[in-house]
C-alpha positions in Angstrom: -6.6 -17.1 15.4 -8.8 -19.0 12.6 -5.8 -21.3 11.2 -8.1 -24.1 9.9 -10.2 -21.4 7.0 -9.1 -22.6 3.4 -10.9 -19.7 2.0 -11.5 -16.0 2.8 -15.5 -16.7 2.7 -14.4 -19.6 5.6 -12.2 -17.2 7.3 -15.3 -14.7 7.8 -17.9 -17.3 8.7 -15.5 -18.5 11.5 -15.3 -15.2 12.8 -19.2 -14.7 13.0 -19.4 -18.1 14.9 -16.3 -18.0 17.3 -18.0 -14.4 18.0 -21.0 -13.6 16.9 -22.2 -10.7 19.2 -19.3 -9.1 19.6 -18.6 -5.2 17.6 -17.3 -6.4 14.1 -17.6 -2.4 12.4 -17.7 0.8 13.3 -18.2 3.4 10.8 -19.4 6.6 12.0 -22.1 6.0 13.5 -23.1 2.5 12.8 -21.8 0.0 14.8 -22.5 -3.8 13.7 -21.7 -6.9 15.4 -20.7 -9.9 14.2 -24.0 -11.7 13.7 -25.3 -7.7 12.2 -22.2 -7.7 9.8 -23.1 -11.5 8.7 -26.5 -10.7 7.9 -25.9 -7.8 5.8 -23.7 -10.0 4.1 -26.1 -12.4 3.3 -28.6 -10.0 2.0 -25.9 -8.1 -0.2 -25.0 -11.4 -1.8 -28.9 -12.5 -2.4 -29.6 -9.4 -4.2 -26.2 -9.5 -6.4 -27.6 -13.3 -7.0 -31.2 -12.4 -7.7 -29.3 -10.0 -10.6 -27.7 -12.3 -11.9 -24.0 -12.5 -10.5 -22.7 -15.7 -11.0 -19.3 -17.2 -9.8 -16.6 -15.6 -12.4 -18.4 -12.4 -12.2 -16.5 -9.3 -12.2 -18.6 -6.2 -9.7 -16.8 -2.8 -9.9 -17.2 -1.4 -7.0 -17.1 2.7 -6.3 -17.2 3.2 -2.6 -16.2 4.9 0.4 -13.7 2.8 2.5 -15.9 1.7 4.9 -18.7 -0.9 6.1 -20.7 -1.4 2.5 -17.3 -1.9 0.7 -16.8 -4.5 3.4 -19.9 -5.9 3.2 -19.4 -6.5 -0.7 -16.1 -8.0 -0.4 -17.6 -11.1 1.6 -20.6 -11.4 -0.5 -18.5 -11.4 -3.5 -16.5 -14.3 -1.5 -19.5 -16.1 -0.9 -20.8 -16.1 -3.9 -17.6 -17.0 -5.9 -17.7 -13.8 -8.1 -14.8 -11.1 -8.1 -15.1 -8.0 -6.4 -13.1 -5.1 -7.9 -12.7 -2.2 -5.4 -11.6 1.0 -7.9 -9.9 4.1 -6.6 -12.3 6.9 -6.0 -9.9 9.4 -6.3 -9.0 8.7 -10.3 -11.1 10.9 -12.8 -13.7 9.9 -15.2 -11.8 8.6 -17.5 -10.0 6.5 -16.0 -12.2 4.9 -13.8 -13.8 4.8 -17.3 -10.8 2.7 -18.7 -10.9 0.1 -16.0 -14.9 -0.6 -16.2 -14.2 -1.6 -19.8 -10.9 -3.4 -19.3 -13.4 -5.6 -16.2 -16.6 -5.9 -18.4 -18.3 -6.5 -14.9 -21.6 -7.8 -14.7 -22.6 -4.7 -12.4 -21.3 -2.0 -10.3 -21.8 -0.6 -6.6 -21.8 2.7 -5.9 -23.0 5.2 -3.1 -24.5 8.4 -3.8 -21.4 9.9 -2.6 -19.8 8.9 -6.0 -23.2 7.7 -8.3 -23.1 10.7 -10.5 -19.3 10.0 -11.1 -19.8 6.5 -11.2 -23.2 6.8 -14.0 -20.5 9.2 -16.1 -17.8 6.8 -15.9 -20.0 4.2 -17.5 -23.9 4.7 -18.4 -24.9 1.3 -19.5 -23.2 -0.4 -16.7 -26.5 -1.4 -13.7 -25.1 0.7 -10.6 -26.6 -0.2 -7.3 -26.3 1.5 -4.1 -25.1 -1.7 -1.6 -27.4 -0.8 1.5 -30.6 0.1 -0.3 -33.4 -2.7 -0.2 -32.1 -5.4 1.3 -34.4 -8.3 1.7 -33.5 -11.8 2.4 -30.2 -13.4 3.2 -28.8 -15.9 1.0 -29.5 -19.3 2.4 -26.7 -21.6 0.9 -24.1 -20.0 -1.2 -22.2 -22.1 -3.3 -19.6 -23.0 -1.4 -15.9 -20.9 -2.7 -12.8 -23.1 -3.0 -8.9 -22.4 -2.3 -8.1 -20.9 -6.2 -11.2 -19.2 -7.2 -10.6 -15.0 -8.0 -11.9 -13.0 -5.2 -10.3 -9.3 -5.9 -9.0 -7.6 -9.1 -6.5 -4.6 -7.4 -4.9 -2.1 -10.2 -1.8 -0.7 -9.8 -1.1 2.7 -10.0 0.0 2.7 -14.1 2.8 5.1 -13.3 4.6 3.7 -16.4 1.3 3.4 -18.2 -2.3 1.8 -18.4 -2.8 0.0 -14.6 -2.8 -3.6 -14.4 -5.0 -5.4 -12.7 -3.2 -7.9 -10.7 -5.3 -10.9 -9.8 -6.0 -12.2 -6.1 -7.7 -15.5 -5.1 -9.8 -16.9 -1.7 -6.7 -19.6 -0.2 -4.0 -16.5 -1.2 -5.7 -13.5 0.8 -6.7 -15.9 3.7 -3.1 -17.6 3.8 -1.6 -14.1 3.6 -4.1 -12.8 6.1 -3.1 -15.6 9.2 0.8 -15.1 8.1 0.4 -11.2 8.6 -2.1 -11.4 11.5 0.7 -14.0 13.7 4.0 -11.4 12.7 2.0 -8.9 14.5 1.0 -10.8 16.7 -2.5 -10.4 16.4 -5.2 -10.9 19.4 -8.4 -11.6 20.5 -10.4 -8.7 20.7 -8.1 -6.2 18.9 -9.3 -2.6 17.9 -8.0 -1.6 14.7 -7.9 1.6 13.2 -8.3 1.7 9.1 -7.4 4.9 8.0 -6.0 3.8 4.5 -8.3 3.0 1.5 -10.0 -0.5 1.0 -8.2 -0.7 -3.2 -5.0 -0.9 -1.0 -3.3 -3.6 0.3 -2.4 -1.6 3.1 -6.3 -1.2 4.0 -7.0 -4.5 3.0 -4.8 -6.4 5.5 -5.8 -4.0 8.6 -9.5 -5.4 7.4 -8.3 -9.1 7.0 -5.8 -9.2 10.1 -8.6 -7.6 12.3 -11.0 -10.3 11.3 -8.4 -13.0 11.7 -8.3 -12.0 15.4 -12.2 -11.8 16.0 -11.3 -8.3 16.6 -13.3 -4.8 15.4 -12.4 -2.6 12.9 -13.2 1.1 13.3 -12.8 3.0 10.2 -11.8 6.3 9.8 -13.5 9.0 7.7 -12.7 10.4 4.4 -11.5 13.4 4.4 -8.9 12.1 7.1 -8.4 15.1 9.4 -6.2 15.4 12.3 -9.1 16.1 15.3 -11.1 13.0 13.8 -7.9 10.4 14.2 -6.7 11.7 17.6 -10.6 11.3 18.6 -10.5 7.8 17.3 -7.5 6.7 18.7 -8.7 7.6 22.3 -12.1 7.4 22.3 -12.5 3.9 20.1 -9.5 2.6 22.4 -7.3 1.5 19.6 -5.0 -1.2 20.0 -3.4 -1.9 16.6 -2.9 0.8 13.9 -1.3 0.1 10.1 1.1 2.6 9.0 -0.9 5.7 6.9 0.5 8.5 5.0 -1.2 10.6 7.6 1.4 9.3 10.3 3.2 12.9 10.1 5.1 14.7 13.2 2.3 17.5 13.2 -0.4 14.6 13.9 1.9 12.8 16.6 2.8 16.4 18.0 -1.1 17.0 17.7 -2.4 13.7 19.7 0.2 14.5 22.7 -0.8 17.8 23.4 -4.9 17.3 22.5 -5.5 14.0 24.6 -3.9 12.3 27.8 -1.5 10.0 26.2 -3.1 6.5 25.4 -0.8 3.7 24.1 -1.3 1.8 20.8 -0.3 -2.0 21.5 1.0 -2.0 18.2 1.8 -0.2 15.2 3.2 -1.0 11.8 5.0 1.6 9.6 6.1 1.4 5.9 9.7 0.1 5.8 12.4 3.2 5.2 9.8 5.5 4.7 9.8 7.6 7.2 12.5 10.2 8.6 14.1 8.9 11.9 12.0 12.3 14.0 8.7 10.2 13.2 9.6 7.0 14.4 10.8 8.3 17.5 7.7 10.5 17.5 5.9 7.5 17.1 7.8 5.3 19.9 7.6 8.3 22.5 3.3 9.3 22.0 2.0 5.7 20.0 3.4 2.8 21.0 6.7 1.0 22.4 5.6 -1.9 19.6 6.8 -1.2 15.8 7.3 -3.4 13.1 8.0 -2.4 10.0 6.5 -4.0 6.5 7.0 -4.2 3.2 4.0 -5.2 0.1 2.7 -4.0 -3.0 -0.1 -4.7 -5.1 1.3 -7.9 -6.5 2.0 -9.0 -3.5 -1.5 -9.2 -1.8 -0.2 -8.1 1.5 2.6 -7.6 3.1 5.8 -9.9 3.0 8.6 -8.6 4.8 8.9 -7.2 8.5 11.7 -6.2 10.6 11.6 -4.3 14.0 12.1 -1.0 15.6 15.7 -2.4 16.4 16.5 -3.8 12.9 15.7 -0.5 11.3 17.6 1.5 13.5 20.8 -1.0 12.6 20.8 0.1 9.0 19.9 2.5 6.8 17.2 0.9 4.2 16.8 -2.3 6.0 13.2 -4.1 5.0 13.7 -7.0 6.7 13.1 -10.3 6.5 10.3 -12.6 4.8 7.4 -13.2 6.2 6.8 -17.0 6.5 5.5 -18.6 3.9 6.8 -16.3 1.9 10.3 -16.5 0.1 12.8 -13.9 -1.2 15.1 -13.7 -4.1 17.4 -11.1 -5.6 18.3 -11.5 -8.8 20.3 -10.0 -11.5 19.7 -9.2 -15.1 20.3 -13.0 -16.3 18.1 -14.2 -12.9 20.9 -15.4 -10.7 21.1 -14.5 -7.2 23.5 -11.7 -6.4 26.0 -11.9 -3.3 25.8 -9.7 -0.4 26.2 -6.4 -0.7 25.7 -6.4 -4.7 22.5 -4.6 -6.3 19.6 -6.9 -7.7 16.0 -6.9 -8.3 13.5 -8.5 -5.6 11.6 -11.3 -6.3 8.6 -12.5 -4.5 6.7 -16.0 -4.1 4.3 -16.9 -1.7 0.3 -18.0 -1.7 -1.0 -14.6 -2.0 1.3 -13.4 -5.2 -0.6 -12.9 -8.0 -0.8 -15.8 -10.8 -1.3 -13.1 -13.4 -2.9 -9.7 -14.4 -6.2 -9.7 -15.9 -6.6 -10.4 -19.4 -3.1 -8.8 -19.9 -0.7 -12.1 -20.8 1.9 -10.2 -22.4 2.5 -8.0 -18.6 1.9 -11.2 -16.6 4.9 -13.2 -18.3 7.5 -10.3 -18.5 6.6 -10.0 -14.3 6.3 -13.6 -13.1 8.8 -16.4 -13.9 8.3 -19.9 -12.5 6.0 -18.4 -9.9 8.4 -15.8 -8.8 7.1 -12.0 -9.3 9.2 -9.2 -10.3 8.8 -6.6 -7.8 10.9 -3.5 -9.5 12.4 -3.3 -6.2 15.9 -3.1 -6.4 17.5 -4.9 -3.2 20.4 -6.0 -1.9 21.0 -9.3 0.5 22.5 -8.3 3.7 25.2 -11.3 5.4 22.5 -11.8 7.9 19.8 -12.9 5.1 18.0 -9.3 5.6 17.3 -7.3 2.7 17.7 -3.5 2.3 15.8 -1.3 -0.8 18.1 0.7 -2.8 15.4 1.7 -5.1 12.6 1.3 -8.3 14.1 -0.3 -11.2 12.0 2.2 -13.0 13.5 4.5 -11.5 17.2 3.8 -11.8 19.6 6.8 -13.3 21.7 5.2 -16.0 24.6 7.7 -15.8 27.7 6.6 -18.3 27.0 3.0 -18.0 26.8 3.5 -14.5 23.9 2.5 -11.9 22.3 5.2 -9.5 19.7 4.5 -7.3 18.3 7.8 -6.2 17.8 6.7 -2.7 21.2 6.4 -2.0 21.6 10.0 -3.3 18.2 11.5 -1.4 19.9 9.5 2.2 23.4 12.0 1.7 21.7 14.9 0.8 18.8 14.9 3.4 21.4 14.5 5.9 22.9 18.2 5.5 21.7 20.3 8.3 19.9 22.6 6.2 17.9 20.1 3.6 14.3 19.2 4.6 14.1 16.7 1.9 15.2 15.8 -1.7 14.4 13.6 -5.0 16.5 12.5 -7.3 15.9 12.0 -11.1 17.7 11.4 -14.2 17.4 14.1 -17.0 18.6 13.7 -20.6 22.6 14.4 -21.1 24.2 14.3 -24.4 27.4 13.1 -23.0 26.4 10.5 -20.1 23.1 9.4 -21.5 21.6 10.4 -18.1 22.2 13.3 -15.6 21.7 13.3 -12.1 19.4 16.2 -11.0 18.4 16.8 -7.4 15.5 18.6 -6.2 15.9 20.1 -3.2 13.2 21.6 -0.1 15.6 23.6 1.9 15.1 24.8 5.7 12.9 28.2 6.2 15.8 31.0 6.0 18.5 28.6 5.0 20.6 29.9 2.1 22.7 27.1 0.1 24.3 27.3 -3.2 24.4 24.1 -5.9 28.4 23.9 -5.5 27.8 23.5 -1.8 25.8 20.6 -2.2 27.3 18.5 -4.6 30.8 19.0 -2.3 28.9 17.7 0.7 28.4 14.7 -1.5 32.3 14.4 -2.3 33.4 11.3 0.0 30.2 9.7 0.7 29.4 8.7 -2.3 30.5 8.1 -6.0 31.9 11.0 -8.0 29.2 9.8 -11.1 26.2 9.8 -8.2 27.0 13.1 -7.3 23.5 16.0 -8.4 24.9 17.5 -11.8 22.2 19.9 -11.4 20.0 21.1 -8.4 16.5 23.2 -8.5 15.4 24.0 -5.2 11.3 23.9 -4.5 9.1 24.6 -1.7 7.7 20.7 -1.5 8.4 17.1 -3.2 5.1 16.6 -5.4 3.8 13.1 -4.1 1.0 10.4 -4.7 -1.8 9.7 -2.4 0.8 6.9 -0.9 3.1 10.0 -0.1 5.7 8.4 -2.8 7.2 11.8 -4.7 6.1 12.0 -8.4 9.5 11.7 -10.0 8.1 11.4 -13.4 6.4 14.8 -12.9 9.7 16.3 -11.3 11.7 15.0 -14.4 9.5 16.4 -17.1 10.8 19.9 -15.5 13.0 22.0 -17.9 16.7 22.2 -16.6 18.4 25.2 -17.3 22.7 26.1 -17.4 22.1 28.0 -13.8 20.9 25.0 -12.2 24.2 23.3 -12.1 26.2 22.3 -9.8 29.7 23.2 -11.3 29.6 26.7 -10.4 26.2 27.5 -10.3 24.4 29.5 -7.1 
């Protein structure tokens, strides 16, 4: 483990000269070593430098998740400019949107995504990242501990996206931190199956590297033969969690292959149904942790393990060292245990700010502390536990409702598959608790019935005032249900719960 790297550039060259002939990449079928990867490198960065990129630099980048969106990433670090990896699932516009909120000096695209990339913006210079490369760039200026290496956006679910602002030291410090809670070794395979604009992605990358390890990245499309073939044949040792982690892929990779044991596997904090973590423990690995990060954050920040999340229902954990923890309430002082607040983070890899965005940046970070939108609350132990998005609070007759408490009663009824909860308009309470509900093939439940298996477990006011029943929960790409979408829904008389079917 590189402990002495002040920057990410640092952190990379001491990788390529603790091992330089060992496999760095695989991606499909190319498979580079250390001293291969650094090399490309260096002739990626002298051709952004022979066009002009300069430290400061802005380069949108439109790019499969895989070994030239890598390779751009450490040439932007080495030559001081900012790389800004954009999500290549958005539409034109969008991605349109963000090229002119950047005003980057150039982009990188594949042909995979140049015709949507040319669209996006036509007067932008596009190169493709792995044609004509000549010589390797002899001595880079050298990067230093504060200087802006990535711009991520976030998702803009209440709006434009932000782009929140990540330097060299903070993704390098956040790297090692991340890399020692899991406990990271030499030689480590890791699988990336989650996209390089994510944090998720980017800490398998960064963790790997921190280890001298390889990174083997998955295809896009992810499909379920591919993964199980990866996970055997690359002889994977450490896997992040992925939205893909699903019972019919665990229940898949039994039956298709002789069972092969991860070392180690992280999972999204109190995301997942208790049948895929034991999925998990009896075909993956004996080895969970369980993390918490967002955008803001760089990484992840908080961890907890296999036994701590089966002690409490929406545990996250504890924080990761250097980072700190506060929950706050509305005036910013720290709640007691057991009361409701919102999480604030600090550590080196928290964003100062968003770009060119001043107004966003001071209503989220306060003395250095971000705003996560998380609201927590402080177990006696000094653990915290999610009880849901500010944004996404139901503010019911002056009273809180945090739809995860709601979803946790009602998914426990024998025959709910899942449920989301959102607030609706009500001309009495202000809000309205409505519940959406994916019921078991052939079970038949009425509205009444639901809301009285609520009576006793929770508040009378949290209780579903109305109930539609679906076939699925709409979600992102980060499996997180569209509850925006879902509350734009018309709600009818018959949906309720006082008497309805």
């Amino acid at each position: 483990m590189d402990l002495g790297a002040a920057t990410l550039a640092e952190l990379f060259d001491g990788a390529v000269e603790a091992n330089p002939h060992a496999e760095a990449i695989v991606d499909g079928s190319q498979r580079l070593t250390y001293v291969e990867l650094d090399l490309r490198v260096g002739a990626l960065a002298m051709r952004l430098h022979q066009l002009g990129v300069v430290p400061g630099d802005r380069v949108a980048a439109l790019l499969p998740d895989g070994l030239d969106m890598i390779a751009l990433l450490f040439a932007c670090a080495r030559l001081r400019a900012i790389c800004c990896p954009m999500n290549w699932r958005l539409a034109v516009p969008e991605l349109a949107w963000q090229i002119a909120d950047l005003e980057p000096r150039l982009g990188v695209t594949s042909a995979r995504f140049g015709a949507t990339a040319s669209e996006a913006c036509r007067v932008l210079t596009w190169i493709d990242p792995a044609a004509d490369l000549g010589p390797v760039l002899a001595s880079p200026e050298r990067p230093i501990f504060d200087d802006p290496l990535l711009i991520l956006y976030t998702s803009g679910t209440t709006g434009r996206p932000k782009g929140a602002v990540h330097s060299q030291g903070g993704l390098q410090m956040s790297a090692v931190s991340y890399a020692l809670e899991r406990q990271m070794r030499r030689g480590d395979r890791t699988l990336l199956s989650a996209p390089l604009f994510h944090v998720n992605g980017l800490s398998s990358l960064l963790i790997t590297f921190c280890a001298r390890g390889c990174l083997v990245i998955a295809p896009q499309p992810l499909e379920l033969d591919t993964l199980v073939r990866l996970l055997a044949d690359e002889q994977i040792s450490v896997w992040n969690y992925h939205p893909t982690l699903t019972l019919p892929l665990l229940e898949h990779y039994a039956s298709a292959r002789p069972a092969r044991r991860l070392r180690s596997i992280s999972l999204g904090a109190s995301m997942h149904p208790p049948g895929v973590i034991d999925a998990v423990a009896s075909h993956l690995s004996d080895t969970i942790s369980f993390g918490y990060g967002q955008t803001e954050v760089g990484g992840f920040a908080i961890a907890s393990t296999l036994a701590e999340q089966n002690a409490g229902p929406g545990l996250w954990g504890r924080p990761i060292p250097p980072f700190r923890a506060r929950i706050v309430d509305s005036e910013g002082k720290s709640v007691a245990p057991g009361e409701v607040g919102e999480l604030c983070m600090r550590g080196p890899s928290v964003t100062a700010g968003y770009w060119r965005n001043p107004e966003a940046s001071a209503a989220a970070i306060e003395d250095g502390w971000l705003h996560t939108g998380d609201m927590c609350h402080p177990g006696k132990d000094g653990q915290i536990y999610f009880a849901g998005r500010k944004k996404e609070l139901v503010k019911s007759g002056g009273e809180n409702v945090y739809p995860l408490e709601v979803e946790r009663v009602l998914n426990a009824h024998p025959d709910v598959v899942e449920s989301c909860i959102v607030g609706v308009p009500d001309a009495r309470w202000g809000e309205a608790v409505k519940a959406f509900v994916v019921l078991k093939p052939g079970a038949v439940l009425s509205r009444a019935a639901l809301a009285d298996w609520c009576r006793g477990q929770i508040a009378a006011y949290k209780r579903p005032r109305f109930v539609e029943f679906i076939e699925a929960v709409p979600r992102d790409f980060q499996k997180k249900p569209l509850r925006t979408q879902l509350a734009s829904r018309q709600t009818s008389p018959d949906q309720s719960t006082e008497g309805g079917s």
